[in-house]
N, C-alpha and C positions, 0 to 999 in steps of 0.2 A: 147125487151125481157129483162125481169129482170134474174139478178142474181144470183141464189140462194146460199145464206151461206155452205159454208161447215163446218161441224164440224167433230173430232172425237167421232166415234162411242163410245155405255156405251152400257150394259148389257140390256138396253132397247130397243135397235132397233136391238135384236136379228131376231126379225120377219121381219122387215123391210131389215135388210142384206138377209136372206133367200130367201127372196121374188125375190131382185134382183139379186141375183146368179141364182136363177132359169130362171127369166128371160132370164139372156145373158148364160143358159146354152141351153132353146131353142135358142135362135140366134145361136146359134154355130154349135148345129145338136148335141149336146150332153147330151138332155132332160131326153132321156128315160135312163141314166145312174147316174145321178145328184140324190145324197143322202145325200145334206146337211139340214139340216133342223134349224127351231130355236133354239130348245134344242143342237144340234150340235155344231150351232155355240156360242150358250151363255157356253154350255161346255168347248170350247177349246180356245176360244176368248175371257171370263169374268173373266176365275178364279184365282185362283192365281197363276198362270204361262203361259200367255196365247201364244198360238201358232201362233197367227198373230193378226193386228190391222185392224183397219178399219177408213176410213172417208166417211163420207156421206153428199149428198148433198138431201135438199128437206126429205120428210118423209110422212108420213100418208097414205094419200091415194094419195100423188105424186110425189112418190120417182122420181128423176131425176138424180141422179148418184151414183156411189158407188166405190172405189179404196181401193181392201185386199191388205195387204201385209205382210211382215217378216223382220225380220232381215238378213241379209247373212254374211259369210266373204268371202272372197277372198286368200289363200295362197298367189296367182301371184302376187296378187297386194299388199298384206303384209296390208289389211286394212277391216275393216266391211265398210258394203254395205246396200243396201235395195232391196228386192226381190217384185216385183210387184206380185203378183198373178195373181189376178183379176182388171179391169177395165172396168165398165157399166158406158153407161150415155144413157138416155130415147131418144127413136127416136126423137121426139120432140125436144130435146136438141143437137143433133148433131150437129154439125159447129157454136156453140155458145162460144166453148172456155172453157166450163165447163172439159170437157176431159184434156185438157193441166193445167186447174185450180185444179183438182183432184192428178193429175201428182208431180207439185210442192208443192203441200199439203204434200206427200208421201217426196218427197225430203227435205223438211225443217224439217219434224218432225223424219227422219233418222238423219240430218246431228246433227239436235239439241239433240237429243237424244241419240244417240251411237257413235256418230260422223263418221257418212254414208258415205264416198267419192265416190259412184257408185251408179248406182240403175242397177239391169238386170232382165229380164225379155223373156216368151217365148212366139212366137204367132202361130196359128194354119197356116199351110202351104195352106190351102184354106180359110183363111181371109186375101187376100188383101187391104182390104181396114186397118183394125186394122196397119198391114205394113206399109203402107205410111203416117198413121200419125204418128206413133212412129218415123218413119227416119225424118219425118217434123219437129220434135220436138225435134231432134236432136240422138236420137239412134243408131247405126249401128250394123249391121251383124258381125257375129263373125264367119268365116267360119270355122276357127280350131274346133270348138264344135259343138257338136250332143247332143240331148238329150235324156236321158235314161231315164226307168222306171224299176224298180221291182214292184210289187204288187201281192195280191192273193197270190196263195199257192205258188207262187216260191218264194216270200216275207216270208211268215210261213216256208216253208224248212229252209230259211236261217237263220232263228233265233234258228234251234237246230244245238248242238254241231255237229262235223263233223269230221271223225279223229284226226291230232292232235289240230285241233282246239281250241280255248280256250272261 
């Protein structure tokens, strides 16, 4: 099995990042909710401030992996991070090592970049299998933390003022 290059993503494989979020957002069972699109992501991912990176492996018509991510920091740990978001690799690619190749892609270009000393990340509680290779790969569970969400209108509530609010 060959290879395939990874590179960071440019403003041109807008379509191609889309493509496979949508992908691994069927896999997930999170299809009929998944509202990224190309314009989305060449939006918030191309411009001049962009809101996460991307590397990609394969393209055209064979995309074969993809690893979004962010910036993070850490208060506890008194240092910037790297936040996984997302990570696809083609069924076809599974157990090839591209996943863990994707992984370190994301770690070199934090540590070199912002100078990253963590990466964290969250996995769905009915994806076991995404579990065991992240702990294979060295990750572990942080039982102290739970993960939160706002969004939707409790999100829009909280952004008007509020008694003494500021």
């Amino acid at each position: 099995m060959t290879r395939p290059p990874i590179r960071l993503a440019s403003a041109a494989d807008s379509a191609l990042i889309a493509d496979m979020l949508a992908r691994l957002a069927d896999e997930i069972g999170d299809g009929s909710r998944f509202a990224s699109t190309a314009e989305t992501i060449r939006a918030h991912g191309f411009g001049p401030r962009p809101f996460f990176f991307a590397f990609v492996a394969g393209g055209g018509s064979d995309p074969q992996g993809l690893a979004l991510f962010t910036r993070h920091f850490s208060t506890a740990r008194g240092m910037p991070g790297v936040f996984l978001l997302d990570l696809w690799v083609a069924p076809t690619m599974r157990g090839s090592g591209l996943g863990e190749r994707l992984v370190r892609a994301v770690a070199r270009h934090g540590a070199t970049e912002w100078q990253a000393g963590y990466m964290a990340l969250t996995v769905y509680r009915d994806n076991p299998d995404a579990a065991r290779f992240y702990a294979r790969i060295g990750f572990d569970t942080r039982d102290n933390d739970i993960a939160l969400s706002l969004a939707g209108t409790a999100f829009a509530d909280m952004t008007e003022p509020a008694g003494d609010a500021t």
